[in-house]
C-alpha positions in Angstrom: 3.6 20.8 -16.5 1.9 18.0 -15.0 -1.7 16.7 -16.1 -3.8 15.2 -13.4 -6.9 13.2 -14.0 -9.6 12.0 -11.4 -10.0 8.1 -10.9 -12.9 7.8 -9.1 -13.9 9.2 -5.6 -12.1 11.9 -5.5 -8.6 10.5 -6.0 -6.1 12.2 -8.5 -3.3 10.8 -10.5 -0.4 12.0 -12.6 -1.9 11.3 -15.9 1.8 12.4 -17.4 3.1 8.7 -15.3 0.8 6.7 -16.5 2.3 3.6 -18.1 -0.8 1.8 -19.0 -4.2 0.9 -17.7 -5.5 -2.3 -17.7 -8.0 -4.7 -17.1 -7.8 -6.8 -13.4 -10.0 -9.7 -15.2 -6.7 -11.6 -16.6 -5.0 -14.2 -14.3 -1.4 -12.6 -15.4 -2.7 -9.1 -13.9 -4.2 -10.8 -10.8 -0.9 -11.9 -9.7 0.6 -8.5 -10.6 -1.9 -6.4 -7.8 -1.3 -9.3 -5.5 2.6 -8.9 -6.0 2.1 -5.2 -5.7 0.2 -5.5 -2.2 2.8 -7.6 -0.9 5.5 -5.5 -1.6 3.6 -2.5 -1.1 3.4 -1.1 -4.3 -0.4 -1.1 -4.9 -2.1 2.0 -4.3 -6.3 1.1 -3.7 -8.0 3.9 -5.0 -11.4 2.1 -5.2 -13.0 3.2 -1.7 -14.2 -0.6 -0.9 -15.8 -1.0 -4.6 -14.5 -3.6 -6.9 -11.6 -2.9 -9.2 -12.3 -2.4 -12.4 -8.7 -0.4 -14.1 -5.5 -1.0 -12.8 -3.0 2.1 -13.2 0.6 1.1 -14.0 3.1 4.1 -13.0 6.4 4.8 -14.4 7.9 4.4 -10.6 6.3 0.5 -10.6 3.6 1.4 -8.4 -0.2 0.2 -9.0 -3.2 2.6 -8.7 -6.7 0.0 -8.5 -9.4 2.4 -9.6 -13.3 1.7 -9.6 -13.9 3.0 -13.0 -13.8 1.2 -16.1 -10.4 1.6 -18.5 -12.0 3.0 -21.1 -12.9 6.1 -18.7 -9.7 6.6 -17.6 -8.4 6.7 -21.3 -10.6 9.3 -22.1 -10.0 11.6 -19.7 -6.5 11.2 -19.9 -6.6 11.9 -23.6 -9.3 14.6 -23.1 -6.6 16.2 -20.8 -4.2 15.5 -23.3 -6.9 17.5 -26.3 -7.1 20.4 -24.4 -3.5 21.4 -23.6 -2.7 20.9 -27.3 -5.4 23.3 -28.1 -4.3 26.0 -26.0 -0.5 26.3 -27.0 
């Protein structure tokens, strides 16, 4: 069954497709949201605020959230907890 997560504003991912998430502050990961815009495989999920986590999917695409990684991780492994402890 899937696990979603909330990223910020009210926007929902597949935390089960989540590759990574990582920091937008590098050069290397700069050019990798503005290759993903180009092609249109970046997915803005930061409602005009600046990005602060980039969400790499299993399918290539980029989810730009506003909220810091470290959030994201812990919900996703909060999510992750509590399914273990109800099988």
């Amino acid at each position: 069954m899937s696990r979603f997560i909330n990223i910020g504003f009210g926007n929902i991912a597949n935390a089960d497709k989540i590759v990574g998430i990582i920091s937008p502050e590098a050069a290397p990961v700069k050019r990798l949201v503005q290759n993903g815009r180009d092609s249109g495989m970046a997915i803005d999920a930061t409602c005009g605020r600046k990005t602060k986590a980039v969400l790499v999917m299993d399918s290539g695409h980029l989810l730009l959230s506003a909220l810091l990684p470290e959030t994201i991780a812990a919900r996703v492994n909060q999510t992750g907890s509590r399914e273990d402890g109800h099988e």
